[in-house]
C-alpha positions as CSV (number, residue, x, y, z in Angstrom):
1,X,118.8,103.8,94.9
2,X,119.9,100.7,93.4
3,X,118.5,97.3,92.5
4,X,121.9,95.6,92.8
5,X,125.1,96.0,91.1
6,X,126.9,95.5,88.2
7,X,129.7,92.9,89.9
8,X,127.8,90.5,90.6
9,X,129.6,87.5,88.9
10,X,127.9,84.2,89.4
11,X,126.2,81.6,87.5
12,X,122.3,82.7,87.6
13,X,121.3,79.4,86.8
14,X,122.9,77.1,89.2
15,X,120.4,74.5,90.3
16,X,119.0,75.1,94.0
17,X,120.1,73.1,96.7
18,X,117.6,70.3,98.4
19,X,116.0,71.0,101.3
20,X,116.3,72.8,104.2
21,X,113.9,76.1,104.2
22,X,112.0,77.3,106.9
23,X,108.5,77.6,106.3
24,X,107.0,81.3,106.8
25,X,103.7,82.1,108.5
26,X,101.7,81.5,105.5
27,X,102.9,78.0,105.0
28,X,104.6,79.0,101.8
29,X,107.6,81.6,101.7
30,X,110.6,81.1,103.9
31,X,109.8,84.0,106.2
32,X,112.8,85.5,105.7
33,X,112.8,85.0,101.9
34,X,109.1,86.9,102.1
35,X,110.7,90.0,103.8
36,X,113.2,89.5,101.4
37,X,110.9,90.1,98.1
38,X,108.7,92.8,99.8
39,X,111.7,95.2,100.2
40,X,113.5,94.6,97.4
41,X,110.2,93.8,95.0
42,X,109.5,97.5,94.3
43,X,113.2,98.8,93.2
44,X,113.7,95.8,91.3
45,X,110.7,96.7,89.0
46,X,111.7,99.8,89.0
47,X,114.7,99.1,87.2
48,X,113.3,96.1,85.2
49,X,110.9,99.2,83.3
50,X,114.0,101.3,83.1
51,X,115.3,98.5,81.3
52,X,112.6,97.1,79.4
53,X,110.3,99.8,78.8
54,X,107.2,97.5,79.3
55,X,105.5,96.8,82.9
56,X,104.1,93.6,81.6
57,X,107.7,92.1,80.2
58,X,109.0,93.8,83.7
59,X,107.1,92.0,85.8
60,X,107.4,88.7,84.4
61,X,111.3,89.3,84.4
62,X,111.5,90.0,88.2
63,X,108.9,87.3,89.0
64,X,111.0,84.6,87.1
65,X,114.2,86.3,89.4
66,X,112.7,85.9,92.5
67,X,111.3,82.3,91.5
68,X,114.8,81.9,90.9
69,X,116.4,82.9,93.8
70,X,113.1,81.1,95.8
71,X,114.5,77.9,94.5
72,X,118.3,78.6,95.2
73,X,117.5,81.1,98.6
74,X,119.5,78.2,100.8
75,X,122.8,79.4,99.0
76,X,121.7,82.8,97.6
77,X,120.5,84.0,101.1
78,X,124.1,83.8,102.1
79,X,125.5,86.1,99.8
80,X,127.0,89.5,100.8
81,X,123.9,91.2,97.9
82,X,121.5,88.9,97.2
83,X,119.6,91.6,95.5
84,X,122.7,91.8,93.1
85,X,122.1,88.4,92.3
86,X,118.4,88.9,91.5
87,X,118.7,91.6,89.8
88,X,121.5,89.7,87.2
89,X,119.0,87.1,86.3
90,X,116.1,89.8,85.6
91,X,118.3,91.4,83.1
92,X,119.4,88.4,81.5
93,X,115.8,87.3,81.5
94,X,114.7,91.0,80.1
95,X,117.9,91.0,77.4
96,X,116.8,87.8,76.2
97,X,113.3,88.3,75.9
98,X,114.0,91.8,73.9
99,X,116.1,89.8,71.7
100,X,113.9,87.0,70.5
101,X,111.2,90.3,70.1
102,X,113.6,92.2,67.9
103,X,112.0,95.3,69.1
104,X,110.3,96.3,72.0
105,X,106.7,97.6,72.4
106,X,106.3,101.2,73.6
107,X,106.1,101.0,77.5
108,X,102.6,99.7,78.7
109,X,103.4,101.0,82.3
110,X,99.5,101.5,84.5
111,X,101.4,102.9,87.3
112,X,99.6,104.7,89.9
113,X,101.0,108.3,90.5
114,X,102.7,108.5,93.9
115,X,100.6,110.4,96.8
116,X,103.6,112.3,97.5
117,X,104.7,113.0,93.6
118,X,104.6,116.9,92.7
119,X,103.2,117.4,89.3
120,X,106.6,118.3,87.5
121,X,108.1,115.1,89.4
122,X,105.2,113.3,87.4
123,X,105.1,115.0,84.3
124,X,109.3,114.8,84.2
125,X,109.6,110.6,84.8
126,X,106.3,110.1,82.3
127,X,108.3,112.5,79.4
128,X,111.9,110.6,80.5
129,X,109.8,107.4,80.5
130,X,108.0,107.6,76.8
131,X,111.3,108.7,75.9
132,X,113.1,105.3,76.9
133,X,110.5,103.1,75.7
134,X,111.1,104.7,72.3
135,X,115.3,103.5,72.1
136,X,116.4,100.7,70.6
137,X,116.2,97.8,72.8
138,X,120.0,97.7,72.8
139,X,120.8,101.4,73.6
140,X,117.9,101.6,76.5
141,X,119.6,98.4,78.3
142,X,123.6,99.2,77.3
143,X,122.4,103.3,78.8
144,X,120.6,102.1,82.1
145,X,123.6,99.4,82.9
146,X,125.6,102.4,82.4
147,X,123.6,105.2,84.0
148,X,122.3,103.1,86.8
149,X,124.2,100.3,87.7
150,X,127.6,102.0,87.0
151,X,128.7,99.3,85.0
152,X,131.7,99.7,82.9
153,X,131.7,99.0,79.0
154,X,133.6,95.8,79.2
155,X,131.2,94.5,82.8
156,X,128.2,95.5,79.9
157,X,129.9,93.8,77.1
158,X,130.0,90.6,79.6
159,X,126.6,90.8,80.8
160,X,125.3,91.0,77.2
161,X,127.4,88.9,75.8
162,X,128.4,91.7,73.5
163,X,131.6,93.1,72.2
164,X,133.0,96.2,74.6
165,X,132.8,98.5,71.1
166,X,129.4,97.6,71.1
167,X,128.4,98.5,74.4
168,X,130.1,101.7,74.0
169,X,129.0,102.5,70.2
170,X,125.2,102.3,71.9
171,X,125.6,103.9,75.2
172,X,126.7,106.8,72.7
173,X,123.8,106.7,70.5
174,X,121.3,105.9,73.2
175,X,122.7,109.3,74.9
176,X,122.3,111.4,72.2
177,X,119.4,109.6,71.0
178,X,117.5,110.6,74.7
179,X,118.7,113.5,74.5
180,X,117.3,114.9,71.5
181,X,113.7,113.0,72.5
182,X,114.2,115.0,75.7
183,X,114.9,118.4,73.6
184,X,118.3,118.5,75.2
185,X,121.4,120.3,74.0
186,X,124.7,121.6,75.0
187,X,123.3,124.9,75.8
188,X,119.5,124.1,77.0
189,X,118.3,123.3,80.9
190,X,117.6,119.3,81.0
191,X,113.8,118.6,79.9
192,X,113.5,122.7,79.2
193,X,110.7,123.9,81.5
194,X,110.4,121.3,83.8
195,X,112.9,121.3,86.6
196,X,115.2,118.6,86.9
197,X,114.9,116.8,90.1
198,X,117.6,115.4,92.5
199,X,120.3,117.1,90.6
200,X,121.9,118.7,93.4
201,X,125.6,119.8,93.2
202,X,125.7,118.0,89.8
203,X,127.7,118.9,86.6
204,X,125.4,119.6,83.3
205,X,127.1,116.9,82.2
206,X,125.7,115.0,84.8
207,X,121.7,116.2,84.1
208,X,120.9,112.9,81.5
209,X,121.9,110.3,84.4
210,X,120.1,112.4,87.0
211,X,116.8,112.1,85.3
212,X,117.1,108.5,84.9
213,X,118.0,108.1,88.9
214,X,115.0,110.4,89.5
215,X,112.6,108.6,87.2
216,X,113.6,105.4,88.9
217,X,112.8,107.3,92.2
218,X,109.4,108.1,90.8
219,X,109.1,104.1,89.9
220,X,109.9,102.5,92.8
221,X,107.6,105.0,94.8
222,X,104.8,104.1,92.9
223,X,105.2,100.2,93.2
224,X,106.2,101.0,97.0
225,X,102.5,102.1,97.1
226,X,100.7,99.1,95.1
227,X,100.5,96.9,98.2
228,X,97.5,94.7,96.7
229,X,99.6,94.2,93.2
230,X,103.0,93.5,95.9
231,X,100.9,90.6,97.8
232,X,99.2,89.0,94.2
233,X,102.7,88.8,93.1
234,X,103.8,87.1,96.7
235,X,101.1,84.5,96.2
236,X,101.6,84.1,92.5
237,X,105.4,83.3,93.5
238,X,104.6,80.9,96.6
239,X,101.8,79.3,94.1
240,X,104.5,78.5,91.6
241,X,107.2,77.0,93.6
242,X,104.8,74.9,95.0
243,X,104.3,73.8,91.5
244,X,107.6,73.2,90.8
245,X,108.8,71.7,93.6
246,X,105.6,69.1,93.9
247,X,104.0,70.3,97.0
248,X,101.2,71.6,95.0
């Protein structure tokens, strides 16, 4: 699964052209913008935790993204991915919110287990996801770019704003660093006794990035199933661009 991409090179703050939306049932959304957020809401938090390591920074990250895509939909509607441009405002919003913080605060995450989660599939994204929360801001945002986006080091560098040595000095540490939270090692299973999930045909090299794309998984069921937090969020967003925009 994936939130967007990598390539996605646009300005994320262009102002939004005037005018012009068509009103959705509630009298709020553009109804296509509404279908919009509810399919794309829960992978995008998905990854926003993966990034951040906190629901609560998470969420106000992918809230702000949609806001600002709400405001600039008569243009960003248009685009080939406009997930992909969502998704590059949430993590500049998330890189410089863990940058004015320093550090991040282990992961606050409340997320209801899926109803179709096995146990292991459970116990494996919690393990992979105390583990995450516990980087370095840096190394848990340069290794999900990496890992999940399939960004190179110099795409990272440019997100960031960061030299390409940089990004690739902390993919390396965040690697190892997971790894040895994890109990991984050149010659143990990935996350010893619990069975790695989704792996499939995949190298043991391979095993690290496969957790994280299963964790995600595990995420993105879990907000899939929040359907009351899904529709506060909707309103929360309509409520502020009405705000913004005066109609309130």
């Amino acid at each position: 699964m994936s939130a967007g991409t990598g390539g996605a090179r646009f300005d994320a703050q262009e102002p939004a052209p005037a005018g012009g939306e068509e009103s959705g049932q509630d009298g709020r959304l553009p109804v296509d913008f509404a279908s919009f957020f509810t399919d794309h809401r829960p992978a995008l938090l998905a990854r926003a935790v993966m990034l951040c390591g906190n629901r609560q920074d998470a969420e106000d990250a992918v809230q702000d993204a949609f806001l600002a895509a709400l405001e600039n939909w008569g243009r960003v509607s248009g685009y080939d991915q406009p997930n992909a441009w969502v998704s590059l405002v949430m993590r500049r919003k998330l890189w410089r919110a863990l940058r004015l913080r320093l550090r991040a605060r282990r992961a606050a995450l409340d997320v209801a287990v899926p109803s179709q989660a096995l146990p292991d599939e459970t116990a494996q994204a919690r393990r992979v996801l105390t583990a995450m929360a516990a980087l370095p801001p840096r190394q848990r945002m340069v290794l999900v770019m990496y890992s999940l986006y399939a960004m190179t080091h110099q795409e990272i560098a440019d997100d960031l704003n960061i030299a390409a040595s940089t990004a690739r000095v902390n993919l390396h540490k965040g690697r190892a660093n997971l790894r040895r939270m994890l109990g991984l090692g050149p010659d143990t299973d990935p996350l010893r006794d619990v069975l790695l999930l989704a792996v499939g045909d995949r190298p043991p090299k391979e095993r690290l990035a496969a957790a994280l794309d299963a964790t995600e998984s595990w995420l993105c069921s879990a907000f899939e199933a929040e359907e009351q937090s899904s529709s506060q969020a909707r309103t929360d967003l309509a409520g502020r661009h009405r705000r913004g925009t005066g109609r309130g």
